[in-house]
PDB file with SEQRES, HELIX, SHEET and CRYST1 records, atoms N, CA, C and O in Angstrom:
SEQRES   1 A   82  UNK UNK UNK UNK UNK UNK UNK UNK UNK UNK UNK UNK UNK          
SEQRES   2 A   82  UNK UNK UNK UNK UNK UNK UNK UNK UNK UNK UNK UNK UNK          
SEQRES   3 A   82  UNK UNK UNK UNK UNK UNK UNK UNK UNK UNK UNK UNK UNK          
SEQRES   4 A   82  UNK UNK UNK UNK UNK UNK UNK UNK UNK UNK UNK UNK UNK          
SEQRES   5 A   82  UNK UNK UNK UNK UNK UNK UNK UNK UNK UNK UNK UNK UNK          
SEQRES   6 A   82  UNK UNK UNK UNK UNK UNK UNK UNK UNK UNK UNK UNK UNK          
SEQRES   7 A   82  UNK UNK UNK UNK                                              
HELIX    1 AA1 UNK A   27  UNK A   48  1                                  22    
SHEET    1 AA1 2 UNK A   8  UNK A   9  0                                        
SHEET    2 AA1 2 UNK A  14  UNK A  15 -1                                        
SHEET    1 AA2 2 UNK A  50  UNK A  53  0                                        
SHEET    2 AA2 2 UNK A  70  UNK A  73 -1                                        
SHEET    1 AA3 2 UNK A  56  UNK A  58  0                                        
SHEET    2 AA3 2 UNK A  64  UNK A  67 -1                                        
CRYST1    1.000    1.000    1.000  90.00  90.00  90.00 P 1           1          
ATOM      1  N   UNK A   1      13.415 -32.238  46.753  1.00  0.00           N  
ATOM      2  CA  UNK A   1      13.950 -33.457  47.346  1.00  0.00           C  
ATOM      3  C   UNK A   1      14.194 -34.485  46.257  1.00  0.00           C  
ATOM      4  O   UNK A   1      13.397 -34.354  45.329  1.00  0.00           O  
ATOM      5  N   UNK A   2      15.006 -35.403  46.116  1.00  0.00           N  
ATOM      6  CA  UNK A   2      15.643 -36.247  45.375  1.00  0.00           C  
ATOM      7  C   UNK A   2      15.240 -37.502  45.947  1.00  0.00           C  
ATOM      8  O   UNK A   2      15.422 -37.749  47.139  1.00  0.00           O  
ATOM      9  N   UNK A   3      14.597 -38.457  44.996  1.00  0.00           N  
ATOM     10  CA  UNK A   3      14.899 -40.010  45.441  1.00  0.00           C  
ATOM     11  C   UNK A   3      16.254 -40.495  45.386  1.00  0.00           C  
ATOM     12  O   UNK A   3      17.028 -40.073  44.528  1.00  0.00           O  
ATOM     13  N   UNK A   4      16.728 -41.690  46.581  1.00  0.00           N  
ATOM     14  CA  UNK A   4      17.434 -42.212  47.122  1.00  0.00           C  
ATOM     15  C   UNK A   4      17.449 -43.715  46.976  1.00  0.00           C  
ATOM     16  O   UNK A   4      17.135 -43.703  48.166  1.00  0.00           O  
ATOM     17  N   UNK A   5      17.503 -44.881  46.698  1.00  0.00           N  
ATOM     18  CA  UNK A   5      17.335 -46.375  47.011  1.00  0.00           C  
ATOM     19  C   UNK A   5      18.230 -46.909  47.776  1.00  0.00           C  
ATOM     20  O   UNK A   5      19.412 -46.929  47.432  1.00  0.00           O  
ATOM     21  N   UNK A   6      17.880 -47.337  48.733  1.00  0.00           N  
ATOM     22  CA  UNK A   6      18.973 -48.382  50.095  1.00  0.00           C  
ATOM     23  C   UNK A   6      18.832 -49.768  49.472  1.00  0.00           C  
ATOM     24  O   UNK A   6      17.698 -50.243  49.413  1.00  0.00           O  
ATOM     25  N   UNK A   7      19.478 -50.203  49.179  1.00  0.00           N  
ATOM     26  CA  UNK A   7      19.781 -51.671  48.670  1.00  0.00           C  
ATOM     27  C   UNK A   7      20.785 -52.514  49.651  1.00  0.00           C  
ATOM     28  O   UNK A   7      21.909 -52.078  49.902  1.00  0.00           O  
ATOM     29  N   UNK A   8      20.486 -53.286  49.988  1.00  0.00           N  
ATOM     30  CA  UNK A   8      21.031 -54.492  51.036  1.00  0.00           C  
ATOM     31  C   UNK A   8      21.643 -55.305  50.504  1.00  0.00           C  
ATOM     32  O   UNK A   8      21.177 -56.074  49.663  1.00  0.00           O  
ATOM     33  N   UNK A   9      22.606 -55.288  50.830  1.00  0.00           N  
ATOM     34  CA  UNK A   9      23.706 -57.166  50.815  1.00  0.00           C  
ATOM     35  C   UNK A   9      23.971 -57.659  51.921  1.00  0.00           C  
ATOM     36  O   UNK A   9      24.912 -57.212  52.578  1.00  0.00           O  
ATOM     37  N   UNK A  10      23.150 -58.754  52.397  1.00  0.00           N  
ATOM     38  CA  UNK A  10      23.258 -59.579  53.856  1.00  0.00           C  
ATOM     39  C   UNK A  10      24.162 -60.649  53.224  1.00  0.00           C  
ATOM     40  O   UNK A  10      24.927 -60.554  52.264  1.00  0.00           O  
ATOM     41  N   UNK A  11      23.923 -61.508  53.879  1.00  0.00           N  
ATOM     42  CA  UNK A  11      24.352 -62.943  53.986  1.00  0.00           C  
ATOM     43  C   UNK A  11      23.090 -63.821  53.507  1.00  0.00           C  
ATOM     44  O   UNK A  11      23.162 -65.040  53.663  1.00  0.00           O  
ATOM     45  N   UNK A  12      21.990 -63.283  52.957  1.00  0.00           N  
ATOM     46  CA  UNK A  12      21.007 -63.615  52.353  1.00  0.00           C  
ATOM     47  C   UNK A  12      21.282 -63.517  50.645  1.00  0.00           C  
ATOM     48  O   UNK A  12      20.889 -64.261  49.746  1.00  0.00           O  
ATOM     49  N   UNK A  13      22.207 -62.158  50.598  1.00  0.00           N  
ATOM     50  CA  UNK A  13      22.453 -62.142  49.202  1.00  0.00           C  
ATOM     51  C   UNK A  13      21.764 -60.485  48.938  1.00  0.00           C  
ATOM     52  O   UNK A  13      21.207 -59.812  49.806  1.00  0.00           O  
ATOM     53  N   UNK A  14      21.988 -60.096  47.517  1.00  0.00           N  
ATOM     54  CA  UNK A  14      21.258 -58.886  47.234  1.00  0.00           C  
ATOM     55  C   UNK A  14      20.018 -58.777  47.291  1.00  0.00           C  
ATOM     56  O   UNK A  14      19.226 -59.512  46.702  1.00  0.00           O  
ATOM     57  N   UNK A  15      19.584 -57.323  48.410  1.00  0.00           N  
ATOM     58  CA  UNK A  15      17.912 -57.211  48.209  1.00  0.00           C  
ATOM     59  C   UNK A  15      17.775 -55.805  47.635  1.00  0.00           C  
ATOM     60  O   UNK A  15      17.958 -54.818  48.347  1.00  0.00           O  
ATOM     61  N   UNK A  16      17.375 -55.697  46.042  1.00  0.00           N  
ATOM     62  CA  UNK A  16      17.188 -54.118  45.582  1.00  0.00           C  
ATOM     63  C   UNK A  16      16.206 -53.277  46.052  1.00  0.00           C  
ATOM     64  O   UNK A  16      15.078 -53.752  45.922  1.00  0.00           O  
ATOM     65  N   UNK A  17      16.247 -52.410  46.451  1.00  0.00           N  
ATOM     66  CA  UNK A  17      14.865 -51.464  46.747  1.00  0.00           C  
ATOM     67  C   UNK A  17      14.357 -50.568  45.689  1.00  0.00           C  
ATOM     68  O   UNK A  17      14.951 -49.511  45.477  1.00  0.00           O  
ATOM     69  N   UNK A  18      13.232 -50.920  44.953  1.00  0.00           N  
ATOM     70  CA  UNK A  18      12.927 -50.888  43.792  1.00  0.00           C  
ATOM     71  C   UNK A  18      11.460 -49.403  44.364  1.00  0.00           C  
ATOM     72  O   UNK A  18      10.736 -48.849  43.537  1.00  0.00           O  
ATOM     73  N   UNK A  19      11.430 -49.183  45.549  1.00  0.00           N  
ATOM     74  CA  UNK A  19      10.822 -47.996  45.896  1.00  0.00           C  
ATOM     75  C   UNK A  19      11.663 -46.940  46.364  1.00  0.00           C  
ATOM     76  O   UNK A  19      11.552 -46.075  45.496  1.00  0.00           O  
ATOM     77  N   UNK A  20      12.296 -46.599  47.082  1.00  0.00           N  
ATOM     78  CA  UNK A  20      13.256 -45.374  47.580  1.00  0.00           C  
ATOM     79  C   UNK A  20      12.434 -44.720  48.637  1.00  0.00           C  
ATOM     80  O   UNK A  20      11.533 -45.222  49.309  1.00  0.00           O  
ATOM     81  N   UNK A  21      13.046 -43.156  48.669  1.00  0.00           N  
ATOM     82  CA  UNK A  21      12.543 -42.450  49.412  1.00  0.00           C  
ATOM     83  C   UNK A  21      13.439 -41.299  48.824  1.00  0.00           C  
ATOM     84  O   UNK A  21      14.494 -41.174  48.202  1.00  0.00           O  
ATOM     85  N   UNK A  22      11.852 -40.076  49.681  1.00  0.00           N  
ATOM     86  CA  UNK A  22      12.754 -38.632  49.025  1.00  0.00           C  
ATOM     87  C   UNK A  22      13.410 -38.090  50.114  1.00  0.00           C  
ATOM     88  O   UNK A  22      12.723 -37.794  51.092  1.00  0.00           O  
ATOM     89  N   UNK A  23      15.008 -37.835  50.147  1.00  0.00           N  
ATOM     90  CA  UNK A  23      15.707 -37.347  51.326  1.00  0.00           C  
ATOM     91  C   UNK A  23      16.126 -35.993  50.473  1.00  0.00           C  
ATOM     92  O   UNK A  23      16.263 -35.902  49.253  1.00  0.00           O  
ATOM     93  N   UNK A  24      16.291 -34.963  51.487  1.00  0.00           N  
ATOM     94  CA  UNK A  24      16.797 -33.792  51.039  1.00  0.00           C  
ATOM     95  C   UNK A  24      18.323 -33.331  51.268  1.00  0.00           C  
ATOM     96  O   UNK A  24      18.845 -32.470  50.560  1.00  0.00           O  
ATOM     97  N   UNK A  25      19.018 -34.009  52.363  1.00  0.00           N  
ATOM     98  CA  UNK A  25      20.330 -34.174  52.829  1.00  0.00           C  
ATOM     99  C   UNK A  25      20.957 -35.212  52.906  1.00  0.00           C  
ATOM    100  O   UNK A  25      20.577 -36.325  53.269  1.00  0.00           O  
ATOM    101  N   UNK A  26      22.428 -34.694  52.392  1.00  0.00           N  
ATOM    102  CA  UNK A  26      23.442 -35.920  52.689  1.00  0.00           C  
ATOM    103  C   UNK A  26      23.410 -36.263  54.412  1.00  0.00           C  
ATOM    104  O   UNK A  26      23.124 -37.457  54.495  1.00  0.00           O  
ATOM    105  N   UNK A  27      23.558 -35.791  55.547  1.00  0.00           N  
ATOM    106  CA  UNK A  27      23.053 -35.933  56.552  1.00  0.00           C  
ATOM    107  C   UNK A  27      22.239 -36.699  56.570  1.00  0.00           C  
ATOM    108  O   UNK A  27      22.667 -37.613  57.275  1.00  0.00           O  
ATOM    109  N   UNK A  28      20.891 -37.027  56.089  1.00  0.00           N  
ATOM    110  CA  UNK A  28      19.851 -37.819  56.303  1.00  0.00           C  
ATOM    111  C   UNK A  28      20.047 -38.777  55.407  1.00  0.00           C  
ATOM    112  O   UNK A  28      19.168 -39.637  55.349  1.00  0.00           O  
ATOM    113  N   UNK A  29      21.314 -38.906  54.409  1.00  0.00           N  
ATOM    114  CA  UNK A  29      20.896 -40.354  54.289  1.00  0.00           C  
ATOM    115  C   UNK A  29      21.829 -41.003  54.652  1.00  0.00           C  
ATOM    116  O   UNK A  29      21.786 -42.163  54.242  1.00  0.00           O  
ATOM    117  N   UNK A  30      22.964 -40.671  55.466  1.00  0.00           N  
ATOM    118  CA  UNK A  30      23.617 -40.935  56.215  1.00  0.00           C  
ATOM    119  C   UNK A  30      23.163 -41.463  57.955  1.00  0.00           C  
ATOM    120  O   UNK A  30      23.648 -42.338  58.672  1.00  0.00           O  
ATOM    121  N   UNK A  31      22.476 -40.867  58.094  1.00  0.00           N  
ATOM    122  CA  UNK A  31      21.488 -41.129  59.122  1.00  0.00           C  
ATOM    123  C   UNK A  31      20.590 -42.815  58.953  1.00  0.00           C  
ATOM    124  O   UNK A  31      20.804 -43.868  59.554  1.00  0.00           O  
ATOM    125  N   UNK A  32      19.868 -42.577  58.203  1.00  0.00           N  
ATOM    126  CA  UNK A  32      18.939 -43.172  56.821  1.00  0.00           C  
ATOM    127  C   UNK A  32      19.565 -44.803  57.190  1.00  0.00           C  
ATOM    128  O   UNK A  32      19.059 -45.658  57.917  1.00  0.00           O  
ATOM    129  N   UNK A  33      20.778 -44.850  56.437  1.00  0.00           N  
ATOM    130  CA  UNK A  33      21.854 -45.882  56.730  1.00  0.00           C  
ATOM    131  C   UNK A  33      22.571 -46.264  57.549  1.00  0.00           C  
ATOM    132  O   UNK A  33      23.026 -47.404  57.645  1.00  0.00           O  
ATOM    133  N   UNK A  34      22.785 -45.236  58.333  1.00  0.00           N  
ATOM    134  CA  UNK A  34      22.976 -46.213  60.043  1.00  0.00           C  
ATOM    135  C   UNK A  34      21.774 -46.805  60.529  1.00  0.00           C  
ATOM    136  O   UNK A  34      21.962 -47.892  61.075  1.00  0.00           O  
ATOM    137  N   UNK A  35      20.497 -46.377  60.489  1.00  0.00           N  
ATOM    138  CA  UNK A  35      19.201 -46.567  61.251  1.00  0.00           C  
ATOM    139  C   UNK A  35      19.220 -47.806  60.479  1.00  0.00           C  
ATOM    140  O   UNK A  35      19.753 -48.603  61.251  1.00  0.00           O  
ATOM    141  N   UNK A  36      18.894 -48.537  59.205  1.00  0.00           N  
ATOM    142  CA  UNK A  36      18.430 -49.185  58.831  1.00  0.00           C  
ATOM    143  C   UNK A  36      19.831 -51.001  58.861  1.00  0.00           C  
ATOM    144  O   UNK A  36      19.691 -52.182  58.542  1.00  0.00           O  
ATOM    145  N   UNK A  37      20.980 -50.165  59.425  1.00  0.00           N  
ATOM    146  CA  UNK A  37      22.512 -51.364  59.463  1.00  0.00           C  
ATOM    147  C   UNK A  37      22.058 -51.614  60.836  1.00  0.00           C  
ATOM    148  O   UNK A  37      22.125 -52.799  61.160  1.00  0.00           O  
ATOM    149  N   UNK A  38      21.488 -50.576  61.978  1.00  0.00           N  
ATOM    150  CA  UNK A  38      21.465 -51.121  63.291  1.00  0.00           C  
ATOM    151  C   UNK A  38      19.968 -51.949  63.607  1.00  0.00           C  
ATOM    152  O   UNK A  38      19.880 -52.774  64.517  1.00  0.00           O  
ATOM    153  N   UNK A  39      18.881 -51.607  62.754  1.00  0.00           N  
ATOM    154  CA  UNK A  39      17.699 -52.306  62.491  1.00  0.00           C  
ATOM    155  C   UNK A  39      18.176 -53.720  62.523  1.00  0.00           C  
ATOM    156  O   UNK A  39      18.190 -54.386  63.559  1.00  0.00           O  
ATOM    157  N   UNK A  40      18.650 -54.252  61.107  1.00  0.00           N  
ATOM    158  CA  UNK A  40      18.788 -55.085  61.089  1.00  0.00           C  
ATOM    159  C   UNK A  40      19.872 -56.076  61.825  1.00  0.00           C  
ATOM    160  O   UNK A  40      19.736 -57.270  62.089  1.00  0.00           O  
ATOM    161  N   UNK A  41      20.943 -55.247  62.062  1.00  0.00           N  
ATOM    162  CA  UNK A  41      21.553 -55.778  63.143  1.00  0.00           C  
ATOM    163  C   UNK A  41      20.869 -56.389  64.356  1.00  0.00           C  
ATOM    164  O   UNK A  41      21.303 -57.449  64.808  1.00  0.00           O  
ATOM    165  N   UNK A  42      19.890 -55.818  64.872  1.00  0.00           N  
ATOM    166  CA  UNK A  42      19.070 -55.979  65.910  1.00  0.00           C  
ATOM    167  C   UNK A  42      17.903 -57.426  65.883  1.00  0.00           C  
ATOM    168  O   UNK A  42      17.242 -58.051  66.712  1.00  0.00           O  
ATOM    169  N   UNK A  43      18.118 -57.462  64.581  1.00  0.00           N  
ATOM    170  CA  UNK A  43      16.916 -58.584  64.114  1.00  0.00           C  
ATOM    171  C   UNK A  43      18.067 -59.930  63.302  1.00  0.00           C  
ATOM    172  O   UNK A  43      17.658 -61.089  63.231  1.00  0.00           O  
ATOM    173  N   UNK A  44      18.889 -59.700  62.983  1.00  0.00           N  
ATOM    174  CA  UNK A  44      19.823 -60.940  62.604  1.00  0.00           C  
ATOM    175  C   UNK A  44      21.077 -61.233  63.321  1.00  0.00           C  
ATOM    176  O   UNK A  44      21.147 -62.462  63.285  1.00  0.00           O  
ATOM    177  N   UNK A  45      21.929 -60.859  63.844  1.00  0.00           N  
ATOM    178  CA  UNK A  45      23.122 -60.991  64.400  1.00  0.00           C  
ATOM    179  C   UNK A  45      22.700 -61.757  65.806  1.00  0.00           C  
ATOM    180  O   UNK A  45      23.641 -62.367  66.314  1.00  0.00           O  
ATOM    181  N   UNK A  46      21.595 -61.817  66.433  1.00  0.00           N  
ATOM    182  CA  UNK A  46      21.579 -62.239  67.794  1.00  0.00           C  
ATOM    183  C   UNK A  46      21.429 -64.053  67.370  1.00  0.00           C  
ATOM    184  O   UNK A  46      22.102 -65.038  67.676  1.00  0.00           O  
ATOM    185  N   UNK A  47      20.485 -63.894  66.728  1.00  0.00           N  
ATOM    186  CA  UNK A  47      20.591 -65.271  65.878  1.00  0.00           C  
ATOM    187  C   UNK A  47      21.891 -65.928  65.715  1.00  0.00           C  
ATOM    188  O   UNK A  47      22.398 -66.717  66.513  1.00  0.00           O  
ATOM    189  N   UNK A  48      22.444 -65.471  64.454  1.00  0.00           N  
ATOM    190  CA  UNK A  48      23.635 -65.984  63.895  1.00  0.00           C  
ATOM    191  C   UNK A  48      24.925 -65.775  64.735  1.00  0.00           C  
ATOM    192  O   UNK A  48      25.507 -66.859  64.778  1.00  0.00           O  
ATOM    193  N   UNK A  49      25.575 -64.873  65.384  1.00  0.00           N  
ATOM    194  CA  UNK A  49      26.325 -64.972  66.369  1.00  0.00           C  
ATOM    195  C   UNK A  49      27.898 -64.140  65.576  1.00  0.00           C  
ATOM    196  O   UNK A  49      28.924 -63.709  66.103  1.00  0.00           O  
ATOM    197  N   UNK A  50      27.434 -64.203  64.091  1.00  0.00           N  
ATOM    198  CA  UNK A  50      28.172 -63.490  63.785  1.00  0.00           C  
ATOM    199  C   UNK A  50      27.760 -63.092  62.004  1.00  0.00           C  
ATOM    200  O   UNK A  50      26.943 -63.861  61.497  1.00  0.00           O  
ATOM    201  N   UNK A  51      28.337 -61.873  61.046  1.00  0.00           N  
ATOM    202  CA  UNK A  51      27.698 -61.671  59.866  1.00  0.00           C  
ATOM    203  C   UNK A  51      28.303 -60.500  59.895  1.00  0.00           C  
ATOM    204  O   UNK A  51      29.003 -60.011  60.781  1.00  0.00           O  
ATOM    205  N   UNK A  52      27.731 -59.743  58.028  1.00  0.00           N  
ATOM    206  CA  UNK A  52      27.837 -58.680  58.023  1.00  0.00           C  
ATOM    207  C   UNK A  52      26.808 -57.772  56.966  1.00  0.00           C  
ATOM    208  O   UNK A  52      26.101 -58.283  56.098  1.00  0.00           O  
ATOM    209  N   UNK A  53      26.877 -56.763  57.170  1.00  0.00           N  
ATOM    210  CA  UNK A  53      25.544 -56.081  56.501  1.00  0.00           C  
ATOM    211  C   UNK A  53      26.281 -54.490  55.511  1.00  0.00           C  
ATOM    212  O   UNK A  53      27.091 -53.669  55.943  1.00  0.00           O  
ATOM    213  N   UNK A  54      25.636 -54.535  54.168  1.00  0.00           N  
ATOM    214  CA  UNK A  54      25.949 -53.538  53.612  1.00  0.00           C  
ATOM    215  C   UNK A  54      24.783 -53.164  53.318  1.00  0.00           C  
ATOM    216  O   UNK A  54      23.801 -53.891  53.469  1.00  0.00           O  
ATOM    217  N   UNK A  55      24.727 -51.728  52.762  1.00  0.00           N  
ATOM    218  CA  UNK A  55      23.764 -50.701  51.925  1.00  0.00           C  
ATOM    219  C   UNK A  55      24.373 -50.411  51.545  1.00  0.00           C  
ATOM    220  O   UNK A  55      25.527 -50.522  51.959  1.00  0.00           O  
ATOM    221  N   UNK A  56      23.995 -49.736  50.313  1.00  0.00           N  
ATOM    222  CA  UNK A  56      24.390 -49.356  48.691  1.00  0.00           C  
ATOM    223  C   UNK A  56      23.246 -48.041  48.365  1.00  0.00           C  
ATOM    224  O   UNK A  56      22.097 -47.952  47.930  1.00  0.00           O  
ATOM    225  N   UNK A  57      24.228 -47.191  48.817  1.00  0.00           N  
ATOM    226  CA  UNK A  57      22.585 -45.923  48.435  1.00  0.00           C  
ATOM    227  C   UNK A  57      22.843 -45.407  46.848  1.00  0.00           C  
ATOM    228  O   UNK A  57      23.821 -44.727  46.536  1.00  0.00           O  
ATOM    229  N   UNK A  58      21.958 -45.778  46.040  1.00  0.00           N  
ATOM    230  CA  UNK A  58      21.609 -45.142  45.031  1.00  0.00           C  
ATOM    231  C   UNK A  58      21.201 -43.920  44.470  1.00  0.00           C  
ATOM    232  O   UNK A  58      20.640 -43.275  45.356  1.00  0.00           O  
ATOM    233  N   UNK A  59      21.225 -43.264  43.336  1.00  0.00           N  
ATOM    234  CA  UNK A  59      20.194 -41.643  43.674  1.00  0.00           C  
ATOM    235  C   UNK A  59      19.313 -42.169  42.659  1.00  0.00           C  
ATOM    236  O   UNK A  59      19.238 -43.376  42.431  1.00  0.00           O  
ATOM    237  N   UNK A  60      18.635 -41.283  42.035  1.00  0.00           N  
ATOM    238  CA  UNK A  60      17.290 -42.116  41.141  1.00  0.00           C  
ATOM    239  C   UNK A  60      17.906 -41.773  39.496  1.00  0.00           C  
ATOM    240  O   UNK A  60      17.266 -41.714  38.447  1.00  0.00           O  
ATOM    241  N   UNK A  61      19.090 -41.619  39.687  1.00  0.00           N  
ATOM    242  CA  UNK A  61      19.884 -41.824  38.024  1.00  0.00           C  
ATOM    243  C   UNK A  61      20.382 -43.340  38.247  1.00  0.00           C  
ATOM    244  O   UNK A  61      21.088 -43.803  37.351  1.00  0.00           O  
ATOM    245  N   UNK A  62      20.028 -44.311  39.559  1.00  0.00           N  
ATOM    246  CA  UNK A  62      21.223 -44.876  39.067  1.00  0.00           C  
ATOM    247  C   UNK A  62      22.822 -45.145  39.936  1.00  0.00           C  
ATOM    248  O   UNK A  62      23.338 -46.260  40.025  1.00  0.00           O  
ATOM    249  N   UNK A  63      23.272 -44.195  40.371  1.00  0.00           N  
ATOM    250  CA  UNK A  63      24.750 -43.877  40.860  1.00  0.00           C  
ATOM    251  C   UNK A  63      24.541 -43.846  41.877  1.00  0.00           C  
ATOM    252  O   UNK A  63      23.750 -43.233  42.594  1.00  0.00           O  
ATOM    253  N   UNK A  64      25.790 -45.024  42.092  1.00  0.00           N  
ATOM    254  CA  UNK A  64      26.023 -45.256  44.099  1.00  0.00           C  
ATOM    255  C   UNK A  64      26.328 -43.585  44.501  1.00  0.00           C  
ATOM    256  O   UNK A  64      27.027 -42.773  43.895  1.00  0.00           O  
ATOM    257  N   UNK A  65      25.906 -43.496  45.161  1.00  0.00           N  
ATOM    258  CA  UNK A  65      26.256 -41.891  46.128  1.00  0.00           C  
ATOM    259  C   UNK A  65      26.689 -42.515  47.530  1.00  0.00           C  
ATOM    260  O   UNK A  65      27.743 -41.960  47.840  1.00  0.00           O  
ATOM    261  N   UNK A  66      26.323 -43.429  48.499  1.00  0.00           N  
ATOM    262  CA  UNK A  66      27.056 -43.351  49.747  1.00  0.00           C  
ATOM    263  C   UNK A  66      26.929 -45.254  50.203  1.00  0.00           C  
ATOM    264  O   UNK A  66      26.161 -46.107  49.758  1.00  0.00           O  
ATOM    265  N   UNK A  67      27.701 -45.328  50.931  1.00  0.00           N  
ATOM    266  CA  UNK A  67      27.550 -46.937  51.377  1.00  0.00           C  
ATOM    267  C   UNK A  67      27.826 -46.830  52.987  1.00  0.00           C  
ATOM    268  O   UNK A  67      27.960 -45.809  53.661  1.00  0.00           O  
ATOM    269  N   UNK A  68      27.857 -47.854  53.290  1.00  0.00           N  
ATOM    270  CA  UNK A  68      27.863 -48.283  54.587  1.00  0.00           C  
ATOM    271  C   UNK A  68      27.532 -49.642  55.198  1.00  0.00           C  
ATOM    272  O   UNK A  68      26.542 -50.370  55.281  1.00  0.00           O  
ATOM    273  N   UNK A  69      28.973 -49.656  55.639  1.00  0.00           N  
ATOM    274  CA  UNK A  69      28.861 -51.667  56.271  1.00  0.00           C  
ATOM    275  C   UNK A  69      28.882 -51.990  57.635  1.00  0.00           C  
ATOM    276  O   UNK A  69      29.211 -50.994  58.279  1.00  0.00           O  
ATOM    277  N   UNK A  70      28.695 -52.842  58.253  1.00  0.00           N  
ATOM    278  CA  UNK A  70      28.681 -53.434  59.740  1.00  0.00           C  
ATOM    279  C   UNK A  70      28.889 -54.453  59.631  1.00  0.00           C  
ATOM    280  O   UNK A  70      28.058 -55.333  59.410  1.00  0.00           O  
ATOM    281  N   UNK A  71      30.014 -54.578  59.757  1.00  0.00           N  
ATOM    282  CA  UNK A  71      30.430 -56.348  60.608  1.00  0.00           C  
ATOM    283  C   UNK A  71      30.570 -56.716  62.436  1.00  0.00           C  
ATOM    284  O   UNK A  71      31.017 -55.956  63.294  1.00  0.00           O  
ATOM    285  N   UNK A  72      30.082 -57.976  62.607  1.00  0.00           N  
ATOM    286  CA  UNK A  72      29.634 -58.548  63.808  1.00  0.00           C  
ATOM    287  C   UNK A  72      30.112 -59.930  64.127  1.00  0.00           C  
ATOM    288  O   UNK A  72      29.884 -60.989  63.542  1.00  0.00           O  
ATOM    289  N   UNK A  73      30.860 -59.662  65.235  1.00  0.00           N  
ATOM    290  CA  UNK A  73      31.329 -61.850  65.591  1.00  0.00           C  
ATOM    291  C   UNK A  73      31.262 -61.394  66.994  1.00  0.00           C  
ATOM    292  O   UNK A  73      31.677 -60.433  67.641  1.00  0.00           O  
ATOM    293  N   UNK A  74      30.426 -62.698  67.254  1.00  0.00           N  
ATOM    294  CA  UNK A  74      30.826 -63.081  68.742  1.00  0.00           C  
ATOM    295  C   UNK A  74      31.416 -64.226  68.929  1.00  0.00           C  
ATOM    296  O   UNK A  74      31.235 -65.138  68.122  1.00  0.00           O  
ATOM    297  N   UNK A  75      32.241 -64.384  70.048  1.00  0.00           N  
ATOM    298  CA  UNK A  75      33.144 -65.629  70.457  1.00  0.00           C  
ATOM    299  C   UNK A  75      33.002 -65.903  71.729  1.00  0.00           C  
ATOM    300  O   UNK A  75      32.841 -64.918  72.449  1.00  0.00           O  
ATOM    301  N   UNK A  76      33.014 -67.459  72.493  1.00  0.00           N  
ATOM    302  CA  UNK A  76      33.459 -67.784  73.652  1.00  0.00           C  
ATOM    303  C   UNK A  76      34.601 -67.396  73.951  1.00  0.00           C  
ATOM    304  O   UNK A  76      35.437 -67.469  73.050  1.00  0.00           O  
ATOM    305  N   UNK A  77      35.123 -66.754  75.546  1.00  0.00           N  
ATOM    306  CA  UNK A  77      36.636 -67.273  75.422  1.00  0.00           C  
ATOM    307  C   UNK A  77      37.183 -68.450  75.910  1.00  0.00           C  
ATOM    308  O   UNK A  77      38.392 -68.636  76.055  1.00  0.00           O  
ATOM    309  N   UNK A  78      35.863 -69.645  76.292  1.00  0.00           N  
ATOM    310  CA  UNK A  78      36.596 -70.536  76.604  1.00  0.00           C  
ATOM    311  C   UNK A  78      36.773 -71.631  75.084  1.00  0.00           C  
ATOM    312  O   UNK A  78      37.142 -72.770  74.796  1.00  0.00           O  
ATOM    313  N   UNK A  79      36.362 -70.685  74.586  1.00  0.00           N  
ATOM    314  CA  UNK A  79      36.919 -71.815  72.780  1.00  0.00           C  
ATOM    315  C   UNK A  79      38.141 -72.455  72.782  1.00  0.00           C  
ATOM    316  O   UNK A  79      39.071 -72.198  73.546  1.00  0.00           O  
ATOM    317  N   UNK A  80      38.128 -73.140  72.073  1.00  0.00           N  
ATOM    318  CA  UNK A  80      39.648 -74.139  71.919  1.00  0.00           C  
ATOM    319  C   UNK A  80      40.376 -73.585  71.024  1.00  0.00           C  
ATOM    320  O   UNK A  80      41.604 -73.661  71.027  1.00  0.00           O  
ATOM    321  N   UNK A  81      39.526 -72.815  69.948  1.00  0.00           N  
ATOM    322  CA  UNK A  81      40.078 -72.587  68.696  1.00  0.00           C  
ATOM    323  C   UNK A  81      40.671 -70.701  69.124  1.00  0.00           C  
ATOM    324  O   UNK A  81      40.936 -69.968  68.171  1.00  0.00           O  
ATOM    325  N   UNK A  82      40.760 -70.328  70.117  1.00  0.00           N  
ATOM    326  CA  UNK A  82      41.153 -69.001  70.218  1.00  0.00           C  
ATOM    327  C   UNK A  82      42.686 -68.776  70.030  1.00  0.00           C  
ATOM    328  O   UNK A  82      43.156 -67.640  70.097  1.00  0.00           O  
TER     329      UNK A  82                                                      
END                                                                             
């Protein structure tokens, strides 16, 4: 199994993950990275009303190997500005 690092870019700014994890499949860290975009989705977007969230998967040389983003807006439709 190979270490992996998920690194975050919110709207907070860059958070490195300076621990990882050992995944054995592209599958799982594909997995890996949806679980952890809908996590936080779940814990910031209800708040803010709108944002967006990346991961940056690393392997342990170093080299982006896979990413994955989620963007989120909610709107009234009785806004003025629609």
């Amino acid at each position: 199994m190979a270490r992996y690092f998920f690194d975050l870019i919110n709207g907070d700014g860059p958070v490195s993950d300076n621990e990882g994890q050992e995944i054995s499949t592209r599958e799982d860290i594909s997995r890996e990275v949806s679980r952890i975009l809908a996590d936080i989705a779940r814990e910031e977007f209800p708040e803010r009303g709108k944002g967006s969230i990346s991961i940056q998967v690393r392997d342990e040389f170093g080299q982006s190997v896979f990413s994955g983003h989620l963007s989120f807006q909610t709107q009234w439709h009785d806004d003025p500005e629609l």
